[in-house]
C-alpha positions as CSV (number, residue, x, y, z in Angstrom):
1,X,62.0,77.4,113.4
2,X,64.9,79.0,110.8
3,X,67.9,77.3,112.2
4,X,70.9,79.8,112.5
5,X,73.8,78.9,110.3
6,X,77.2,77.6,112.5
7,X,80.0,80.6,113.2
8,X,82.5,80.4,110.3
9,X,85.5,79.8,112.3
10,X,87.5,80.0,109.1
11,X,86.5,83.8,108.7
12,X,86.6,84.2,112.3
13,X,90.3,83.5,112.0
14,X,91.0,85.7,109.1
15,X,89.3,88.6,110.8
16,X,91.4,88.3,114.1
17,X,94.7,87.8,111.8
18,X,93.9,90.9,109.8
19,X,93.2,92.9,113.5
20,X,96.3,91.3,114.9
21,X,98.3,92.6,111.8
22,X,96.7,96.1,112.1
23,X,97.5,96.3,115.7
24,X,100.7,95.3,115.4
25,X,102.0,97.9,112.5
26,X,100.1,100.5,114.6
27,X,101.9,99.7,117.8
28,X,105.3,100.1,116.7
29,X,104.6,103.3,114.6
30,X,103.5,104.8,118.4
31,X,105.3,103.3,120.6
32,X,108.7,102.0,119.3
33,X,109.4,98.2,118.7
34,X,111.0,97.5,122.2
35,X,107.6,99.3,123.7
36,X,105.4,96.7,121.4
37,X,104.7,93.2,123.2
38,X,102.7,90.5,122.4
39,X,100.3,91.3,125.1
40,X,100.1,95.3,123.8
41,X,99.1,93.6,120.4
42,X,96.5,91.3,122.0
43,X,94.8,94.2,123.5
44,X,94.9,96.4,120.9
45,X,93.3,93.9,118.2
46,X,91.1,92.5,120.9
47,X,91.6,89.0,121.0
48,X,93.7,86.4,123.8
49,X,97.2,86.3,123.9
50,X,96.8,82.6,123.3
51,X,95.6,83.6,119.8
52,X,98.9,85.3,119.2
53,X,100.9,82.4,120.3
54,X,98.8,80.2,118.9
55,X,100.0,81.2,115.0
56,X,103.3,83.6,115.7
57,X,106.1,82.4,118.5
58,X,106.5,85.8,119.1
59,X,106.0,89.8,118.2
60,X,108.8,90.0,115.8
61,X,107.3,87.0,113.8
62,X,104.0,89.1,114.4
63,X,105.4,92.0,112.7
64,X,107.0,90.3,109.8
65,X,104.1,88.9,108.7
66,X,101.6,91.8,108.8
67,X,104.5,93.9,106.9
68,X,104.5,91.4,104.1
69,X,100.6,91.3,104.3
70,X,101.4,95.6,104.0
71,X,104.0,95.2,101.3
72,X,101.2,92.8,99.4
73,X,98.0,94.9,100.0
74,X,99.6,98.0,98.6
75,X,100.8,95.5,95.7
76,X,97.8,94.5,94.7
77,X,98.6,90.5,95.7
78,X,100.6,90.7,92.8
79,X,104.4,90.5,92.7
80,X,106.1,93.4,90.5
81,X,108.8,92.7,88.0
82,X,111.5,95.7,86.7
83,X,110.2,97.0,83.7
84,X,111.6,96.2,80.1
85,X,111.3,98.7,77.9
86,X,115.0,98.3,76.6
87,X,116.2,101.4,78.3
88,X,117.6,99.9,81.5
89,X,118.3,103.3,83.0
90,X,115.2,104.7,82.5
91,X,113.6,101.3,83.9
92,X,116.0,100.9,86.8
93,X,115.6,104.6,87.5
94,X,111.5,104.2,87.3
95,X,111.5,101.0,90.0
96,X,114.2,102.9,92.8
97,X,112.0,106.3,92.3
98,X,109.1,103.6,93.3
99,X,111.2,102.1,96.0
100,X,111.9,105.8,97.5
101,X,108.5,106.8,97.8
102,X,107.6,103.4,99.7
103,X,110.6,104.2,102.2
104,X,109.3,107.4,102.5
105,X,106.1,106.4,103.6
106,X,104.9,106.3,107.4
107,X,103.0,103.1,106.4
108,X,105.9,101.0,105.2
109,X,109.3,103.0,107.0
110,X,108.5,102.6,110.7
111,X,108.2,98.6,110.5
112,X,110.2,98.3,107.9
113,X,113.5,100.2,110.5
114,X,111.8,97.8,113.2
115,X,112.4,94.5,111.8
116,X,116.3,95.9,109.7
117,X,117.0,96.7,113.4
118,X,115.8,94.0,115.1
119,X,117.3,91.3,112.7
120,X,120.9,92.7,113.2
121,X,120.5,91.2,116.8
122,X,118.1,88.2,116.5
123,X,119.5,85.7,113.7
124,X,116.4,83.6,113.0
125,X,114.4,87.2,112.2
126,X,117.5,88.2,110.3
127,X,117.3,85.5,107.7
128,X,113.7,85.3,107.6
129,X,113.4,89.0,106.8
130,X,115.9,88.3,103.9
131,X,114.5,85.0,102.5
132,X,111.0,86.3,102.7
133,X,111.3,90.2,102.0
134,X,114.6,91.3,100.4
135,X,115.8,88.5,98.6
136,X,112.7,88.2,96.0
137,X,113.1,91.9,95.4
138,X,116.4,91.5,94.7
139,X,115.6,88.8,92.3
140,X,113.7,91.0,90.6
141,X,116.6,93.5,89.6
142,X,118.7,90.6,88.8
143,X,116.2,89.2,86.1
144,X,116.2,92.7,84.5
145,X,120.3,92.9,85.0
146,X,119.9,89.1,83.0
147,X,117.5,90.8,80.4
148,X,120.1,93.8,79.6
149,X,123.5,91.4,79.5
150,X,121.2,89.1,77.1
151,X,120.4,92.1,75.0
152,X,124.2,93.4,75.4
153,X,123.5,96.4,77.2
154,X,126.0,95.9,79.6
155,X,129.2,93.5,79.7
156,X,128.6,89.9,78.9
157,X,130.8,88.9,82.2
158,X,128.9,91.1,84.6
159,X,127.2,89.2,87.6
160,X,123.9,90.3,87.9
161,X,124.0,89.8,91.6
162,X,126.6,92.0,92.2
163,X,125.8,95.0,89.9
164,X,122.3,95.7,91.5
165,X,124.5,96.1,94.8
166,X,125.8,99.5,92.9
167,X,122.7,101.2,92.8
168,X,120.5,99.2,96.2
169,X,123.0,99.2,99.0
170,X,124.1,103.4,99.0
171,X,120.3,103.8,98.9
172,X,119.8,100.9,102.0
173,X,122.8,102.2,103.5
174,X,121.6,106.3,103.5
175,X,118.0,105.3,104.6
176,X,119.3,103.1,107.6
177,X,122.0,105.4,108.3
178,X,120.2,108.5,107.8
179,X,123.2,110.0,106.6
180,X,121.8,112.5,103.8
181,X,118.0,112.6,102.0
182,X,116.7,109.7,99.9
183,X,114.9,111.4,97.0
184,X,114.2,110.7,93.3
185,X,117.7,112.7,91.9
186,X,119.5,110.7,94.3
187,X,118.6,107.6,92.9
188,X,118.4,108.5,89.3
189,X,122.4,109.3,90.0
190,X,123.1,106.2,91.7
191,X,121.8,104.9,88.6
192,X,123.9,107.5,86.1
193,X,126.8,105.9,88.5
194,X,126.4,102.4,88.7
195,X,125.8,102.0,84.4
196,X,128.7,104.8,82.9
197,X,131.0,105.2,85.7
198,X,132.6,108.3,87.2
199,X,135.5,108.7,84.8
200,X,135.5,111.6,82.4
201,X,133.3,110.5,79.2
């Protein structure tokens, strides 16, 4: 008699994580984040609560997680860096077109309001969403600011750190805010803006 080989628990796991995740995205795209629960998220991937608790301490941490998982799926697994081509307008205009069309996305702009909204209010989300999410994007722009002040392409006492906040936060701010249309031109301007200035050339 063929003896059956034992249940891979390891796999087991990964495919109640990956249902878990799926649920979870899906939940607050239809029903809002303070309409998603742990238990809602259970059902809907079809495993115990217990399992939920067992790995997240609760639906935020839940939702954090499977939007990184998103963030890295679309990605490839593999982190993007700001292109260097030496024309740092044209590279920092490429990666915000990129970052417009992810915001604009069902997929990646109803968690992503979730967890902006949700870690104004709960701290420990707050700085886990920026460690983990927006600080090593971020990072990303200040390695290409590094590059361009290295190449002297923009003033040797510039802070990297600060300058990308010329061109990221009125994009951040308008997409939170709603307070006008996040497209491709606007970006490319913020751009134009943040590199020559607004005073007469």
């Amino acid at each position: 008699m063929v003896k059956k080989p034992a249940p891979d628990a390891t796999r087991r796991s990964e495919k109640s994580r990956r249902a878990i995740y799926a649920a979870a995205l899906a939940l607050v795209g239809e029903v809002g984040y303070p309409r998603t629960t742990v238990e809602g998220i259970a059902a809907r991937a079809g495993v115990g609560k217990q399992t939920i608790y067992r790995w997240w301490a609760s639906k935020a941490d839940v939702l954090l997680e499977a939007f990184l998982d998103l963030g890295e799926q679309a990605a490839g697994q593999d982190t993007d860096a700001v292109p260097d081509t030496g024309d740092l307008a044209a590279d920092l205009k490429a990666v915000l077109r990129a970052t417009v069309d992810e915001l604009l996305d069902p997929r990646f702009e109803t968690p992503a309001r979730a967890l902006a909204a949700e870690g104004l209010v709960n701290d420990q989300l707050g700085r886990e969403y920026v460690a983990r999410l927006l600080e090593p994007q971020l990072q990303l722009y200040v390695a290409r600011l590094r590059s361009a002040r290295d190449a002297g392409q923009v003033r040797a006492d510039v802070d990297p750190r600060i300058a990308l906040e010329l061109f990221v936060s009125p994009l951040a701010q308008r997409w939170l805010q709603r307070t006008g249309p996040i497209t491709h031109a606007y970006t490319d301007t913020l751009v134009e803006y943040a590199l020559h200035g607004i005073a007469p050339r």
